[in-house]
C-alpha positions in Angstrom: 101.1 107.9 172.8 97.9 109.4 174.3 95.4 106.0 173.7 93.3 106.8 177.1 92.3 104.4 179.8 88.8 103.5 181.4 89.7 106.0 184.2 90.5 108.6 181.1 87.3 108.1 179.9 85.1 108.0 183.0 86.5 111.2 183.7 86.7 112.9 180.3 84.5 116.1 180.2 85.1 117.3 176.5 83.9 116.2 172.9 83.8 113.2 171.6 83.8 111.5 168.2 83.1 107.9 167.4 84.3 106.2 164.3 83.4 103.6 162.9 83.3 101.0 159.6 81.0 99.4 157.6 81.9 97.0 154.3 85.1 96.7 154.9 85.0 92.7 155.8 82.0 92.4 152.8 82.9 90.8 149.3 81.0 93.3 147.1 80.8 96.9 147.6 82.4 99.9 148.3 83.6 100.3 152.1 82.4 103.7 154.4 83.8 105.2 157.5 81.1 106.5 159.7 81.8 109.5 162.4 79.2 110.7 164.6 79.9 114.0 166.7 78.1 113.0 169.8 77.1 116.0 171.6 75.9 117.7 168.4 74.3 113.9 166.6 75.9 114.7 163.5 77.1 111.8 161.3 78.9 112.2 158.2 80.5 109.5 155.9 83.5 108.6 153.9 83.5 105.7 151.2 86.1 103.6 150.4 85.7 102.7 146.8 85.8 98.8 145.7 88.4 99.6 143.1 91.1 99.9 145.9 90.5 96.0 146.9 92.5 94.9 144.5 95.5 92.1 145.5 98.2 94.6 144.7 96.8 96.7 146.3 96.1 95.0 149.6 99.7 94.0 149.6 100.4 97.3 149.7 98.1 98.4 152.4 96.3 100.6 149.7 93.1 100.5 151.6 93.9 101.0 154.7 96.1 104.0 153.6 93.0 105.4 152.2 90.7 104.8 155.3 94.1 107.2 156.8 93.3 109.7 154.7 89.4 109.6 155.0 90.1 109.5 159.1 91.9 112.8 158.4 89.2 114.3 156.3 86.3 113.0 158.5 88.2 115.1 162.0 88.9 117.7 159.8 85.6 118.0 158.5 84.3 117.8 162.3 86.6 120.4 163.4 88.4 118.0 165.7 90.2 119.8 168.2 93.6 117.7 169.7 93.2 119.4 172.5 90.2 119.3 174.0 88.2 115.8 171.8 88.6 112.5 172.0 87.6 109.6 169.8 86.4 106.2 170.0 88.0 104.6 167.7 86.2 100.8 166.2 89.0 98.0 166.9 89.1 96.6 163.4 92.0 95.6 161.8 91.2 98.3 159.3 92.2 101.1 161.1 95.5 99.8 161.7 97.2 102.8 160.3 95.3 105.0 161.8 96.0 103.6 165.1 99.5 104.3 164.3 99.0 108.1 163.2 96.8 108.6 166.1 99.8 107.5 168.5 102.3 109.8 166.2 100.3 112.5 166.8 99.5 112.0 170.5 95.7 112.5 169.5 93.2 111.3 172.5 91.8 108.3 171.8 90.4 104.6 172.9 90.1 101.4 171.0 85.9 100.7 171.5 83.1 98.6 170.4 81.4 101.1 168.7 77.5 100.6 168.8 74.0 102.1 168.6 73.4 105.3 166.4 76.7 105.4 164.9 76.9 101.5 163.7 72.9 101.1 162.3 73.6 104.3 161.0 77.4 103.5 158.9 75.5 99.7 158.1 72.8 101.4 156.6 74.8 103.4 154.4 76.9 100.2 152.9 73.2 98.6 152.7 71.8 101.6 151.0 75.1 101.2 148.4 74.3 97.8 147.5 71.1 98.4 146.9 72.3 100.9 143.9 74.0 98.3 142.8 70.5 96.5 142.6 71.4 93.9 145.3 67.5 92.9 145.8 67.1 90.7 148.2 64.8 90.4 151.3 66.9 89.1 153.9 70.2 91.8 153.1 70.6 93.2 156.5 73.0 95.7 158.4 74.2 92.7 160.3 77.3 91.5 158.9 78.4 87.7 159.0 77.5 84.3 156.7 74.0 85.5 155.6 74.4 88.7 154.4 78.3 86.8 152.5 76.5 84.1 150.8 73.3 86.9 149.7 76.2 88.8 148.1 77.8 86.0 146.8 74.8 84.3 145.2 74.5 87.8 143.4 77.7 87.8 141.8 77.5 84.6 140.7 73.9 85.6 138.9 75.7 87.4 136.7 79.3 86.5 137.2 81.1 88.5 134.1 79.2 91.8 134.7 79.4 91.8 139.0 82.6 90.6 139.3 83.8 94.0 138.9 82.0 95.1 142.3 83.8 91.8 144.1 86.4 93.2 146.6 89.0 90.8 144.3 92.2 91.4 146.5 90.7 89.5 149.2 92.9 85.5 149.6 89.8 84.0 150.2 87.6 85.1 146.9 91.3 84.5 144.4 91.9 80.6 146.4 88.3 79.7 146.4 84.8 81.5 145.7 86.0 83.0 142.7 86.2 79.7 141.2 83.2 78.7 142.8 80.8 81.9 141.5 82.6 81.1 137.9 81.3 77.7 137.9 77.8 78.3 138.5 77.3 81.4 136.7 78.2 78.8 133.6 76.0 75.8 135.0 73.4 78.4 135.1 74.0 79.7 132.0 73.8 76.1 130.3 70.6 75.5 131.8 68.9 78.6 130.8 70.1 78.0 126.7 69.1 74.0 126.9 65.7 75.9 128.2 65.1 78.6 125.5 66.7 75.8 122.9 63.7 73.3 124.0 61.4 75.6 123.9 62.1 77.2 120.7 61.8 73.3 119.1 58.4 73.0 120.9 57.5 76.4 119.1 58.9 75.1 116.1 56.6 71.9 116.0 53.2 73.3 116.5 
């Protein structure tokens, strides 16, 4: 196991590599993986595609095996060097796998908060994603938490049938409760909007 200490890294004198996620924790939308080559400022990206969140596949650790294999392709793509880099490594539960590989292959590296360039820059790509999924809203930001959940929420349930298919569906929470929840008002909607045009199209009628 070669996970480095504070002394490690106050003393470290070769490359390093942040990683980090963005998505991953988001009911809609694909997940990305963010690395960013610090002495050079290159940042490239991996995505994690939505189809993969299913609940068979989550009790199979299907995404996180995938993350795995886009850690591997990311260092790869980086030239990552066992010998002389290190990576900081983001401490979600994501990258529990790669945790493990990382261990297996006595690779140098420290659980971190990752922040600054590398996190605005991996939160903008999932927001830029969501926007081609024509998430419009004003107040989407590259912060995740409750706001940016219920602005993603109140999008699926606009169209319910149709963006359901961009819900992360293996997730417990959306199965035991919001997928109920976005079902019911996409139909309440939808009630409302046909009593509308069905009123209006008698007003029509009689003048």
């Amino acid at each position: 196991m070669k996970c480095l200490s504070t002394e490690d890294v106050k003393e470290w004198k070769g490359r390093t590599i942040e990683i980090d996620d963005s998505g991953t924790g988001d009911i809609v939308g694909d997940a990305f993986i963010g690395f960013h080559d610090v002495p050079t400022g290159e940042i490239i990206f991996r995505g994690i595609p939505v189809g993969l969140y299913t609940e068979e596949n989550r009790n199979q650790d299907g995404p996180k095996k995938e993350i795995l294999e886009a850690v591997k392709d990311g260092l790869k793509n980086l030239n990552f060097n066992k010998e002389k880099d290190r990576i900081l490594l983001c401490r979600g539960s994501c990258f529990d796998l790669v945790r493990e590989w990382f261990e297996k292959e006595e690779l140098n590296y420290l659980p971190a908060i990752v922040e600054g360039k590398l996190q605005d820059a991996v939160e903008g790509r999932f927001l830029s994603h969501l926007r081609s999924l024509r998430v419009k809203s004003g107040n989407l930001s590259k912060t995740a938490g409750k706001e940016r959940f219920f602005i993603l929420f109140n999008w699926v349930c606009e169209d319910f049938p149709n963006r359901e298919r961009f819900v992360k569906r293996g997730f417990p929470a959306w199965q035991k409760r919001w997928r109920a929840k976005a079902q019911k008002r996409y139909e309440s909607k939808t009630q409302k909007r046909n009593f509308i045009k069905s009123r209006a199209k008698k007003i029509m009628q009689q003048m």
